[in-house]
PDB file of N, CA, C and O in Angstrom:
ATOM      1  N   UNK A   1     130.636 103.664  93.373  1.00  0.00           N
ATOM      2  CA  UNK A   1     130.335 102.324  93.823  1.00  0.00           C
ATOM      3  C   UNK A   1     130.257 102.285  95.332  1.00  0.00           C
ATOM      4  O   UNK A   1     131.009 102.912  96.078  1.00  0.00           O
ATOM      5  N   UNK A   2     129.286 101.497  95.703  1.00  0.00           N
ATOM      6  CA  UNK A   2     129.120 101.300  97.258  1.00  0.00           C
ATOM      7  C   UNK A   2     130.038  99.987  97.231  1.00  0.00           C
ATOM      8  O   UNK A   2     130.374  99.275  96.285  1.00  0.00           O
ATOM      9  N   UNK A   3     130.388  99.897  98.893  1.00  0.00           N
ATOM     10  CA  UNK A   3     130.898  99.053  99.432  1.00  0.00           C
ATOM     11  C   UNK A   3     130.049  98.193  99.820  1.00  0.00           C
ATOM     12  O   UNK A   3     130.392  97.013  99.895  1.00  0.00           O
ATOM     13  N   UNK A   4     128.670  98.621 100.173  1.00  0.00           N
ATOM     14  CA  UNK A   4     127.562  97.697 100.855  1.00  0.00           C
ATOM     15  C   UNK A   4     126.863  97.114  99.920  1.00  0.00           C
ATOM     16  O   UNK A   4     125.971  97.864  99.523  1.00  0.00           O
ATOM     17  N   UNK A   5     126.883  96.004  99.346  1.00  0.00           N
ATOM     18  CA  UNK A   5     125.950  95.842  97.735  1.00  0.00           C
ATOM     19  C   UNK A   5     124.460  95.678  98.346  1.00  0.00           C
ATOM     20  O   UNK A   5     124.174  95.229  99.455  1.00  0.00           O
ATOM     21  N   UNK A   6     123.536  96.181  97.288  1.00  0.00           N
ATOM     22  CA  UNK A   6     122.176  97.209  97.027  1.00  0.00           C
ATOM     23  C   UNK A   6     121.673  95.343  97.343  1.00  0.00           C
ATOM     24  O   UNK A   6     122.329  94.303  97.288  1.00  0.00           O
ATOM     25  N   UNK A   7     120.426  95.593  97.626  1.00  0.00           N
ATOM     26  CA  UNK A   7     119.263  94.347  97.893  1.00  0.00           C
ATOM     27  C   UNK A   7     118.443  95.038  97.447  1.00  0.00           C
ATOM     28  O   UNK A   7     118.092  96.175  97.760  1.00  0.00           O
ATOM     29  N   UNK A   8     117.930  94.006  96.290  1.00  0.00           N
ATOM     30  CA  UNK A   8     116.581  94.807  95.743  1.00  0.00           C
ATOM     31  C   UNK A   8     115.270  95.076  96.962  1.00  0.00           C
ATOM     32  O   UNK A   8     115.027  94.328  97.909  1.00  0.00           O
ATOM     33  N   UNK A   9     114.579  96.305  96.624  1.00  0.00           N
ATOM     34  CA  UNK A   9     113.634  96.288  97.182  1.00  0.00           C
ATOM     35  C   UNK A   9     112.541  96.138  96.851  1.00  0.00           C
ATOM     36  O   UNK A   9     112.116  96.281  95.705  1.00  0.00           O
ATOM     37  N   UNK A  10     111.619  95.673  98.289  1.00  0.00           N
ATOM     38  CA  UNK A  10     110.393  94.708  98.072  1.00  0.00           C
ATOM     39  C   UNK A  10     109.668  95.439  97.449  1.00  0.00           C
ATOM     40  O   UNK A  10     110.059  96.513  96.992  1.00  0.00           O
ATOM     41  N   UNK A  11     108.134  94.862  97.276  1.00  0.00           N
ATOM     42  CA  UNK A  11     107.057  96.046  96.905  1.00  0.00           C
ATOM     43  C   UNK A  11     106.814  96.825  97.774  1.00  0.00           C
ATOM     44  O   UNK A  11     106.433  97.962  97.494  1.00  0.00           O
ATOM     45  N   UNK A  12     106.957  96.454  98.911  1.00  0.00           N
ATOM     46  CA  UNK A  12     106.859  97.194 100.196  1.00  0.00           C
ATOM     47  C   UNK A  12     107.355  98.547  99.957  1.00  0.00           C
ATOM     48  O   UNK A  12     106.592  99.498 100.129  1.00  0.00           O
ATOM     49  N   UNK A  13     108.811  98.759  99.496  1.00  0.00           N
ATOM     50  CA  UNK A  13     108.982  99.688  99.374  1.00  0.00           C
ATOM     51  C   UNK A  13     108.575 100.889  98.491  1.00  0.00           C
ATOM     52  O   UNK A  13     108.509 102.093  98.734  1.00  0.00           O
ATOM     53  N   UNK A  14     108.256  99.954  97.077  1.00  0.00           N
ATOM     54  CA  UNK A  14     108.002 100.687  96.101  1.00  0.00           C
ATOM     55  C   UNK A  14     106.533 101.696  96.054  1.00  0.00           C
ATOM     56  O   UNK A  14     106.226 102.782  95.561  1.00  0.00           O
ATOM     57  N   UNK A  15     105.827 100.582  96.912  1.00  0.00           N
ATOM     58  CA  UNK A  15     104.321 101.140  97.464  1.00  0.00           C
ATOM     59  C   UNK A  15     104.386 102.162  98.555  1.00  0.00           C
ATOM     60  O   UNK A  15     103.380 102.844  98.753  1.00  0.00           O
ATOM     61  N   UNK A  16     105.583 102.369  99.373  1.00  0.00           N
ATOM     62  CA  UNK A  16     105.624 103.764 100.377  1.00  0.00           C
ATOM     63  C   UNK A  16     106.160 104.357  99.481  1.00  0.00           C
ATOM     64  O   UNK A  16     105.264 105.174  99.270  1.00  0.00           O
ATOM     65  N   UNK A  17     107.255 104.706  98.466  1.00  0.00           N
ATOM     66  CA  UNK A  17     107.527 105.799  98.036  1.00  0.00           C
ATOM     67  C   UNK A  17     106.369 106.189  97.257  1.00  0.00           C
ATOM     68  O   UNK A  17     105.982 107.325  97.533  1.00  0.00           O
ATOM     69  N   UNK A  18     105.591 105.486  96.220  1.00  0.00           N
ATOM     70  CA  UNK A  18     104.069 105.654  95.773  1.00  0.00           C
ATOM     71  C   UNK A  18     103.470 106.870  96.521  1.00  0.00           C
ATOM     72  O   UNK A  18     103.553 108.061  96.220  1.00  0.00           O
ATOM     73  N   UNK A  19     102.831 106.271  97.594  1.00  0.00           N
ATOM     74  CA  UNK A  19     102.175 106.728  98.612  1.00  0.00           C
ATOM     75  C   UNK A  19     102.866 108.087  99.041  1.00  0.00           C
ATOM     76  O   UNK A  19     102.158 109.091  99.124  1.00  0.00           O
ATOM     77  N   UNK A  20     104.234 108.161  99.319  1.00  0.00           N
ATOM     78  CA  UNK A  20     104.692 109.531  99.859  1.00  0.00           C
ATOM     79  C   UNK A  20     104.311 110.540  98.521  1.00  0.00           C
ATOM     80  O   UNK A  20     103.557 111.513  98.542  1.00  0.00           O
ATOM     81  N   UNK A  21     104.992 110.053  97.480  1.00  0.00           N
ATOM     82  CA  UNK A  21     104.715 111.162  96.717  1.00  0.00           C
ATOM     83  C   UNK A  21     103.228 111.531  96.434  1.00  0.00           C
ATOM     84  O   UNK A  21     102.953 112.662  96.032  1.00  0.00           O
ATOM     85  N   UNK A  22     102.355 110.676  96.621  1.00  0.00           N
ATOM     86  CA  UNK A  22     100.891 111.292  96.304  1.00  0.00           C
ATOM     87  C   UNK A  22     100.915 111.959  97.046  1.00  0.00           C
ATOM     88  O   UNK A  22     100.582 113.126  96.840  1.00  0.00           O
ATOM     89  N   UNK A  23     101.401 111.441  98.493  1.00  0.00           N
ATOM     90  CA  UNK A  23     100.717 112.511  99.867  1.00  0.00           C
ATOM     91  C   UNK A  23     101.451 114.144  99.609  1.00  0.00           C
ATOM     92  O   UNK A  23     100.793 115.032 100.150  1.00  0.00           O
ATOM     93  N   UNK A  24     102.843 114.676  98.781  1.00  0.00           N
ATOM     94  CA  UNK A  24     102.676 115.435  98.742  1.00  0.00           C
ATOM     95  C   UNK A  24     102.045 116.071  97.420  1.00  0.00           C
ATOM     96  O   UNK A  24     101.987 117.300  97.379  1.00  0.00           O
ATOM     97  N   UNK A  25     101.670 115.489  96.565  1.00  0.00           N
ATOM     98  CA  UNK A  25     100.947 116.279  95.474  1.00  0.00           C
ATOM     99  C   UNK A  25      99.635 116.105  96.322  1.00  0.00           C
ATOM    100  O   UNK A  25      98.957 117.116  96.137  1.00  0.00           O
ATOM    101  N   UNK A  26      99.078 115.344  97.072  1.00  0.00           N
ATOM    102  CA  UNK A  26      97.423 115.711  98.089  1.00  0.00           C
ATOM    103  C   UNK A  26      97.649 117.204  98.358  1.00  0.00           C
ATOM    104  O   UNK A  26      96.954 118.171  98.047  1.00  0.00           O
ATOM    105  N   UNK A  27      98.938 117.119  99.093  1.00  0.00           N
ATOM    106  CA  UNK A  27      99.117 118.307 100.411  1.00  0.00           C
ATOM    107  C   UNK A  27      99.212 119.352  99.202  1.00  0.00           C
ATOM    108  O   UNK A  27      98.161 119.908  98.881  1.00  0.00           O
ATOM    109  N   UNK A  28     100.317 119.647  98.545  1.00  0.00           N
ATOM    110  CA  UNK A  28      99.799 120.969  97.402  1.00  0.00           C
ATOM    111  C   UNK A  28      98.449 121.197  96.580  1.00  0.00           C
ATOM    112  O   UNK A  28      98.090 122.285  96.130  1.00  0.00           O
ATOM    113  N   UNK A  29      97.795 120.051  96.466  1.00  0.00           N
ATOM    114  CA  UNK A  29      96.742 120.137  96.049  1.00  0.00           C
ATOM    115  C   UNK A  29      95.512 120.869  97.469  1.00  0.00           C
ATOM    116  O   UNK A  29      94.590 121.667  97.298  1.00  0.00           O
ATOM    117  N   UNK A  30      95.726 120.569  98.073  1.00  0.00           N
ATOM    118  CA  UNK A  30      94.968 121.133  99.502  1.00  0.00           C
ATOM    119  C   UNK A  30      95.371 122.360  99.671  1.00  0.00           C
ATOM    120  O   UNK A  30      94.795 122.767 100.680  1.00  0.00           O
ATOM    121  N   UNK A  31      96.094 123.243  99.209  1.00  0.00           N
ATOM    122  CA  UNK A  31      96.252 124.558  99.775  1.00  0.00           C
ATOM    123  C   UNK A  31      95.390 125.567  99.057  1.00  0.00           C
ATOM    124  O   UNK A  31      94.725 126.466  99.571  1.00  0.00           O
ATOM    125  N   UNK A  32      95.559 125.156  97.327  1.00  0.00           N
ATOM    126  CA  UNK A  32      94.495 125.394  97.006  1.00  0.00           C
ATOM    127  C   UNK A  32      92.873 125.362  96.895  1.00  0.00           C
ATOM    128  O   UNK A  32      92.225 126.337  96.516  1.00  0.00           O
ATOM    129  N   UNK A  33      92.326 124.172  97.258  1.00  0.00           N
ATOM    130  CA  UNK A  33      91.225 123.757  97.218  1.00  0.00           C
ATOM    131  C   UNK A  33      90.570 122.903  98.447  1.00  0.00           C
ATOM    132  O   UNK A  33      90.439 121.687  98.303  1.00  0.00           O
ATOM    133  N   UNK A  34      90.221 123.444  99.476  1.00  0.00           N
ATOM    134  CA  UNK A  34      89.929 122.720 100.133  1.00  0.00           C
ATOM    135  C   UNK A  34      90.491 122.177 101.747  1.00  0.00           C
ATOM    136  O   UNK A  34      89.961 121.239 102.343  1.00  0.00           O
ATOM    137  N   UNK A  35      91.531 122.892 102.222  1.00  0.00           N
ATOM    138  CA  UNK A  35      92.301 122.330 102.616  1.00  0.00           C
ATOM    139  C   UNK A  35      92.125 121.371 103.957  1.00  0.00           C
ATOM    140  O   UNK A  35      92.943 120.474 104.158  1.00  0.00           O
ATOM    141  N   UNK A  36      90.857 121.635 104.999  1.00  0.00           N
ATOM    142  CA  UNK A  36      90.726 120.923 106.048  1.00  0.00           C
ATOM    143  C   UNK A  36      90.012 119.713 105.583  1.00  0.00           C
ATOM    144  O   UNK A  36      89.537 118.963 106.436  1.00  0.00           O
ATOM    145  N   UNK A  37      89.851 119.368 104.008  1.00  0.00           N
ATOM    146  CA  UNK A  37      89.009 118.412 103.497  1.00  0.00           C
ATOM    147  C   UNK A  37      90.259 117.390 103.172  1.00  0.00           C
ATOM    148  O   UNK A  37      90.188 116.178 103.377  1.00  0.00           O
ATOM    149  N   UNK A  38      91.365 118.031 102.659  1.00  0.00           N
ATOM    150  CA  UNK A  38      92.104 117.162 101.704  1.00  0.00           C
ATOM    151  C   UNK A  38      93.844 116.790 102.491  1.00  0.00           C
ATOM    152  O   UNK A  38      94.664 115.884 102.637  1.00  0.00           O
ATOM    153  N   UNK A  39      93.600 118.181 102.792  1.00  0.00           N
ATOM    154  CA  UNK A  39      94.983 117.722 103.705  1.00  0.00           C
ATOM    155  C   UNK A  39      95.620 116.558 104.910  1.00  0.00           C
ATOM    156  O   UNK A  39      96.660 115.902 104.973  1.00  0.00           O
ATOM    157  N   UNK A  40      94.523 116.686 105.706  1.00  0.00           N
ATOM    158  CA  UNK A  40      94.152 115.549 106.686  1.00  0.00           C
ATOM    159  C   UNK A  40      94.764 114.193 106.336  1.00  0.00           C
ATOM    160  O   UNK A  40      95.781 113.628 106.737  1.00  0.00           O
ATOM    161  N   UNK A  41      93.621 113.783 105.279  1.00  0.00           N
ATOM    162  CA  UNK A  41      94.066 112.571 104.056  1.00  0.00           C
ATOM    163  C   UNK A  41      95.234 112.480 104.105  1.00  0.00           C
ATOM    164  O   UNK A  41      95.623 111.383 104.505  1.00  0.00           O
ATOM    165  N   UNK A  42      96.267 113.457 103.770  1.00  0.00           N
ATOM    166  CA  UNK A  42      97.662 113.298 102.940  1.00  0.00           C
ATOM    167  C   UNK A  42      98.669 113.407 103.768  1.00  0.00           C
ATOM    168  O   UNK A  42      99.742 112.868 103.500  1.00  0.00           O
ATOM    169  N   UNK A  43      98.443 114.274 105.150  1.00  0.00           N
ATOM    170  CA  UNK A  43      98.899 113.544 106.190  1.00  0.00           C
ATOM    171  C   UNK A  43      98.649 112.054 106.666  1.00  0.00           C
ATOM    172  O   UNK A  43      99.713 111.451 106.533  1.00  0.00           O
ATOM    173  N   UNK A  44      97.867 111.395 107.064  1.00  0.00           N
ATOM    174  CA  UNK A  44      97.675 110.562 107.493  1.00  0.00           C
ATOM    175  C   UNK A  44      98.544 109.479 106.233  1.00  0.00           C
ATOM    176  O   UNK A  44      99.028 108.420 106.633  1.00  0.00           O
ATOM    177  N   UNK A  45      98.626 109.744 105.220  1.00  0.00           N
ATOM    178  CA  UNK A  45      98.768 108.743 104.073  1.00  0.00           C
ATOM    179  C   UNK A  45     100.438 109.089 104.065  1.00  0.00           C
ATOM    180  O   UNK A  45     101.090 108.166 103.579  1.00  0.00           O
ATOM    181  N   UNK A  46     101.306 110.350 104.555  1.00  0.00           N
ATOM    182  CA  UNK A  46     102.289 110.563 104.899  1.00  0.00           C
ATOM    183  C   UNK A  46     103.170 109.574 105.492  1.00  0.00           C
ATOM    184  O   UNK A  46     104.056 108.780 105.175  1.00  0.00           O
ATOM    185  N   UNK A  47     102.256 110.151 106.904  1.00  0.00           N
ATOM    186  CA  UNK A  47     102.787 108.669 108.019  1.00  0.00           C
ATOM    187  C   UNK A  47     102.613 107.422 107.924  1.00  0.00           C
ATOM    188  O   UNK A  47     103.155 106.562 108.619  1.00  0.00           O
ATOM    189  N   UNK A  48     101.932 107.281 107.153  1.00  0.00           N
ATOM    190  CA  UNK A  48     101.718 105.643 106.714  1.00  0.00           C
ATOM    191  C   UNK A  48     102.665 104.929 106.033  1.00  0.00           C
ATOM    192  O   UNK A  48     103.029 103.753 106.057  1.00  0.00           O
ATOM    193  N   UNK A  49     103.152 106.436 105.089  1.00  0.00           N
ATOM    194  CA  UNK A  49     104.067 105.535 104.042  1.00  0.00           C
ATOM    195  C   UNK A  49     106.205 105.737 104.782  1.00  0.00           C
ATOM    196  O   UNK A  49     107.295 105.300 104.415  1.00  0.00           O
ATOM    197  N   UNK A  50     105.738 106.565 105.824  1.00  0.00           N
ATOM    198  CA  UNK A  50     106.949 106.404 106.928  1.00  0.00           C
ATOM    199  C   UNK A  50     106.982 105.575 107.714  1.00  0.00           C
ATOM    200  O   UNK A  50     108.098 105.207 108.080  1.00  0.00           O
ATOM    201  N   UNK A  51     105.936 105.021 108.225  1.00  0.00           N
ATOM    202  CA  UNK A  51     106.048 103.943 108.965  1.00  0.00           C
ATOM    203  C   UNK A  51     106.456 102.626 108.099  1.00  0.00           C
ATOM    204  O   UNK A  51     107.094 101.769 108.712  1.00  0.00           O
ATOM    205  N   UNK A  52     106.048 102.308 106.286  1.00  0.00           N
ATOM    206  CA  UNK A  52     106.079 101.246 105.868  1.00  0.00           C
ATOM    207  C   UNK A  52     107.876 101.141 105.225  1.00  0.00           C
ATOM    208  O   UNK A  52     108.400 100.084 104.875  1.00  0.00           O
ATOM    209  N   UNK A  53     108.433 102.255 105.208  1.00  0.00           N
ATOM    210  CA  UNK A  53     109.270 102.201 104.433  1.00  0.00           C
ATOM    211  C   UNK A  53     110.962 102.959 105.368  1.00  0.00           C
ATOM    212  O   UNK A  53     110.850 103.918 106.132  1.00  0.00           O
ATOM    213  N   UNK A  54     112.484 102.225 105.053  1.00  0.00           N
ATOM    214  CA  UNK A  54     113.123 102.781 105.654  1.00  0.00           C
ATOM    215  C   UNK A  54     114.125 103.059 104.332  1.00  0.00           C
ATOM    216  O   UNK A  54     115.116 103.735 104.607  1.00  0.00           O
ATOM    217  N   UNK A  55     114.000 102.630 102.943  1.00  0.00           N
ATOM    218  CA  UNK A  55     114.532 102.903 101.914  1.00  0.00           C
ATOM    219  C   UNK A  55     114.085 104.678 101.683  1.00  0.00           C
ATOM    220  O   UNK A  55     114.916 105.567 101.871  1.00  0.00           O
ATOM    221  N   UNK A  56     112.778 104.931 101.293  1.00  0.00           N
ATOM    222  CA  UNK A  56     112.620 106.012 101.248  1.00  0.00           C
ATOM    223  C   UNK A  56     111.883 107.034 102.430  1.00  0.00           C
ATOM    224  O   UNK A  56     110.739 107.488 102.457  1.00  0.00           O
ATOM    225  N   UNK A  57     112.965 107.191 103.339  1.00  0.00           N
ATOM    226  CA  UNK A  57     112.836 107.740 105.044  1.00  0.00           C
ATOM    227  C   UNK A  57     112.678 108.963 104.201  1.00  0.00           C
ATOM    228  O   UNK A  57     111.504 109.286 104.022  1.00  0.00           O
ATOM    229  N   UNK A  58     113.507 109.656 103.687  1.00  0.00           N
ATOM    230  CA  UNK A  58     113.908 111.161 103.415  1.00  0.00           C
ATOM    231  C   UNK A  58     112.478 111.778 102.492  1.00  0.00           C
ATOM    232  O   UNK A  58     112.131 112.957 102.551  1.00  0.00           O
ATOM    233  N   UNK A  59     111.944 110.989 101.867  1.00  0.00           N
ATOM    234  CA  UNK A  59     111.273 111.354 100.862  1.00  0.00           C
ATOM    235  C   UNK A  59     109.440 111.234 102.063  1.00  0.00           C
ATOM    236  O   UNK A  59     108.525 112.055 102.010  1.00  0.00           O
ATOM    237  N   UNK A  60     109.476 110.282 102.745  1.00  0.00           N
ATOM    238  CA  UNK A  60     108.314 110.402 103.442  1.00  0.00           C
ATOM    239  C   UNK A  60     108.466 111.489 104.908  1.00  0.00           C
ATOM    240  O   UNK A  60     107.463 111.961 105.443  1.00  0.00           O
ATOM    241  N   UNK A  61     109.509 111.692 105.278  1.00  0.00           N
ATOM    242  CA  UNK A  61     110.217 112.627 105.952  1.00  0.00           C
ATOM    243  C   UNK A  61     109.523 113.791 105.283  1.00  0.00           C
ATOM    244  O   UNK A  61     108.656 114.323 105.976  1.00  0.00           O
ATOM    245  N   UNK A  62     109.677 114.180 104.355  1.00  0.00           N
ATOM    246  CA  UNK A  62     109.547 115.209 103.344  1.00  0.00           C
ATOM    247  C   UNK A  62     107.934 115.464 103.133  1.00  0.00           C
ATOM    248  O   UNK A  62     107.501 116.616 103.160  1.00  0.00           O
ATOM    249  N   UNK A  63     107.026 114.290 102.913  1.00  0.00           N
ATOM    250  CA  UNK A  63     105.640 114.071 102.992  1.00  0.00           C
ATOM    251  C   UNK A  63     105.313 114.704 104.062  1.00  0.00           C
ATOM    252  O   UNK A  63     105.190 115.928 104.078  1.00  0.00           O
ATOM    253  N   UNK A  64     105.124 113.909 105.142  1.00  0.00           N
ATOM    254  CA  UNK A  64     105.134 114.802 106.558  1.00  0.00           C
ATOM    255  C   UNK A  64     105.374 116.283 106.838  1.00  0.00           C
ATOM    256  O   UNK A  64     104.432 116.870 107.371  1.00  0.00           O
ATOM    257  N   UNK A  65     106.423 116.951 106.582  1.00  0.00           N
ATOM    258  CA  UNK A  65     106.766 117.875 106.643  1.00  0.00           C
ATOM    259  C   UNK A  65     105.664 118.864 105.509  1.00  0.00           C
ATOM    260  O   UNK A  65     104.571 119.232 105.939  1.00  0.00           O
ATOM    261  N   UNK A  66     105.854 119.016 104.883  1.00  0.00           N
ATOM    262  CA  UNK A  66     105.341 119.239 103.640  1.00  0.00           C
ATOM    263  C   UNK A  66     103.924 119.152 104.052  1.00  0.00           C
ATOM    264  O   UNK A  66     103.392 120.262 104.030  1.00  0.00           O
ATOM    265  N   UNK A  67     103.192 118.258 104.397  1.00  0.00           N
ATOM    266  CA  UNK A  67     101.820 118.439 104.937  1.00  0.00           C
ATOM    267  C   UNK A  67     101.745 119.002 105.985  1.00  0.00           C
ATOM    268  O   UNK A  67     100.549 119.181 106.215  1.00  0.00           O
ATOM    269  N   UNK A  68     102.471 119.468 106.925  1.00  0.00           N
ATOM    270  CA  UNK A  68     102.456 120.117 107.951  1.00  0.00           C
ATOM    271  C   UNK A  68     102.528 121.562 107.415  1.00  0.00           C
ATOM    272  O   UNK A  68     102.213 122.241 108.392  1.00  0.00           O
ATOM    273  N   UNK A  69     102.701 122.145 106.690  1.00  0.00           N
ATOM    274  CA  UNK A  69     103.641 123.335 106.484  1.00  0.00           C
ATOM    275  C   UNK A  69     101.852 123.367 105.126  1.00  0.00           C
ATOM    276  O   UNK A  69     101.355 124.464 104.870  1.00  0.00           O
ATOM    277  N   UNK A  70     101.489 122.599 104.763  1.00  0.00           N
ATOM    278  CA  UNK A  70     100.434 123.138 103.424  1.00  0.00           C
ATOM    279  C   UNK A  70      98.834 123.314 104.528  1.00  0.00           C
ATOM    280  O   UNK A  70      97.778 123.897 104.280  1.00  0.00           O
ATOM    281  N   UNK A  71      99.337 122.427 105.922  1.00  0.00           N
ATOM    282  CA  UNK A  71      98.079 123.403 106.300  1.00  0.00           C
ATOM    283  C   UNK A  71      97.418 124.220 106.479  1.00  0.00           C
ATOM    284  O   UNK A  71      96.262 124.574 106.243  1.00  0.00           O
ATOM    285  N   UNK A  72      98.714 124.695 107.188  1.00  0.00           N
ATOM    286  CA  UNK A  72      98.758 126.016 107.988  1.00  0.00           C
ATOM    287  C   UNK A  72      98.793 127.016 106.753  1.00  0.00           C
ATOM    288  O   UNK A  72      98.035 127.980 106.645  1.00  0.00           O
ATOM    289  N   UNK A  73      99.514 126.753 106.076  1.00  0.00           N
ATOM    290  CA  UNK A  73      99.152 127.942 104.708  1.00  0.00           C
ATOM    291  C   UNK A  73      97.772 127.779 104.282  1.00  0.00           C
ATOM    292  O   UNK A  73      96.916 128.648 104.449  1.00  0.00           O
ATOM    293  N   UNK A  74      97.524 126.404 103.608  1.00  0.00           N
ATOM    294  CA  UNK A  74      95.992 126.245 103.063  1.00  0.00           C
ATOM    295  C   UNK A  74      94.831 127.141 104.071  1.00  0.00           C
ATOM    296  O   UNK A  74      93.936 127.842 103.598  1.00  0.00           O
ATOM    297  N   UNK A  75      95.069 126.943 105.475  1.00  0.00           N
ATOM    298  CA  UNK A  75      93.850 127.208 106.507  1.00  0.00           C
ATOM    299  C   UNK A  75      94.155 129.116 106.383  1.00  0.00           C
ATOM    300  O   UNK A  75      93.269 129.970 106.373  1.00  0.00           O
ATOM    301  N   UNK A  76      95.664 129.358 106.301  1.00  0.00           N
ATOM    302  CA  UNK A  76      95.298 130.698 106.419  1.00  0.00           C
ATOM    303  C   UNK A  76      95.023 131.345 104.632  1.00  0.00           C
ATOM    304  O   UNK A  76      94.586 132.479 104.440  1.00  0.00           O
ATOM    305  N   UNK A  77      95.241 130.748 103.921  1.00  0.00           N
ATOM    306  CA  UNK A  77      94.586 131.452 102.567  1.00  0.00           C
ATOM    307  C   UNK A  77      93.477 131.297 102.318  1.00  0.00           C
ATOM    308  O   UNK A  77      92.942 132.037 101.492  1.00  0.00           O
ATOM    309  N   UNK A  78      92.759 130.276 102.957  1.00  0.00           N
ATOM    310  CA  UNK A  78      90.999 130.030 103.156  1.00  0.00           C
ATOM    311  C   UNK A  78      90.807 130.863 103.740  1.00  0.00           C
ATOM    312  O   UNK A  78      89.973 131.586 103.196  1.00  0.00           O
ATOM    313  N   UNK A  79      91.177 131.256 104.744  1.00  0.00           N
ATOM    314  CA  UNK A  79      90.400 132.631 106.073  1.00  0.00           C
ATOM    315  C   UNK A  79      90.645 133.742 105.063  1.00  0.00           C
ATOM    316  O   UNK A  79      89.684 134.283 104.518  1.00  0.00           O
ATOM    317  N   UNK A  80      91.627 134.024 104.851  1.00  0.00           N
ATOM    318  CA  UNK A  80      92.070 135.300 104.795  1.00  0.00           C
ATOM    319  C   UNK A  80      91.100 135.532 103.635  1.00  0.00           C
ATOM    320  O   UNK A  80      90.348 136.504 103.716  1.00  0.00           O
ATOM    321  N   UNK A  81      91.036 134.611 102.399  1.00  0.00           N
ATOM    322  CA  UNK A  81      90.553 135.302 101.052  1.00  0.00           C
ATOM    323  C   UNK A  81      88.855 134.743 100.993  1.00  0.00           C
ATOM    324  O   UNK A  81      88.180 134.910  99.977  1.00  0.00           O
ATOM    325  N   UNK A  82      88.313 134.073 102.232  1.00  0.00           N
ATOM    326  CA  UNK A  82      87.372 134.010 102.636  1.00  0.00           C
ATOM    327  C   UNK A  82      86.634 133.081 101.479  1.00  0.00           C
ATOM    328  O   UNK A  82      85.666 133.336 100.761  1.00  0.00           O
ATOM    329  N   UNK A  83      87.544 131.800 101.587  1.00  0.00           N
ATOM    330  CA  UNK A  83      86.821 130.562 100.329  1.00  0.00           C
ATOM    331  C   UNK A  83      86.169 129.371 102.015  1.00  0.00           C
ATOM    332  O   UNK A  83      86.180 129.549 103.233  1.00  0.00           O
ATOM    333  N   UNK A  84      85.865 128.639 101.415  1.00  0.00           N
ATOM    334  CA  UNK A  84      85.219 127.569 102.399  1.00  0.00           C
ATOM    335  C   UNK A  84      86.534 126.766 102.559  1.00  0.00           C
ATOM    336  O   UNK A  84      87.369 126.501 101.694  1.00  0.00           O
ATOM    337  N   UNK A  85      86.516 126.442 103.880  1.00  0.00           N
ATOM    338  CA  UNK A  85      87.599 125.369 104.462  1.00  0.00           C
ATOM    339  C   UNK A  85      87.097 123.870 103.976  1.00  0.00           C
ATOM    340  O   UNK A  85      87.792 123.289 103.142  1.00  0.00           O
ATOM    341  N   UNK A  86      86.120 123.349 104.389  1.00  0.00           N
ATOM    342  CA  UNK A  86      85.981 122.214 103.719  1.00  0.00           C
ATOM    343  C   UNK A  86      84.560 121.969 102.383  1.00  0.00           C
ATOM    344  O   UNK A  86      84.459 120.902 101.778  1.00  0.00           O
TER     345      UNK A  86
END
């Protein structure tokens, strides 16, 4: 039990955690297929859903991160195995 009692949260919130988790199934989805096409997107849709939300910080925290880290892989498994970047 908390000491601080829970306040439901708005849609506001429910729509950034939404949003974070797509952005990281975007970002894994971009490493495979595409990645200077798709990743971009899922960053940007990352920070969006960090800026809208302070209930789920950790989880869009995590978005962010997570798209940072599927670029740089996505861009170097495109070079290396010589598929098209976008």
């Amino acid at each position: 039990m908390s000491a601080v009692p829970s306040a439901p949260g708005s849609a506001r919130e429910g729509v950034a955690g939404f949003i974070a988790a797509a952005s990281l199934f975007a970002s894994l989805l971009g490493v495979v297929y595409r990645p200077a096409r798709i990743i971009p997107v899922a960053i940007l849709l990352a920070l969006l859903s960090a800026r809208m939300t302070e209930r789920h910080s950790r989880l869009a925290g995590l978005a962010v991160a997570a798209g940072a880290a599927c670029f740089v892989i996505g861009m170097a498994i495109a070079v290396l195995t010589k598929n098209p970047l976008y």
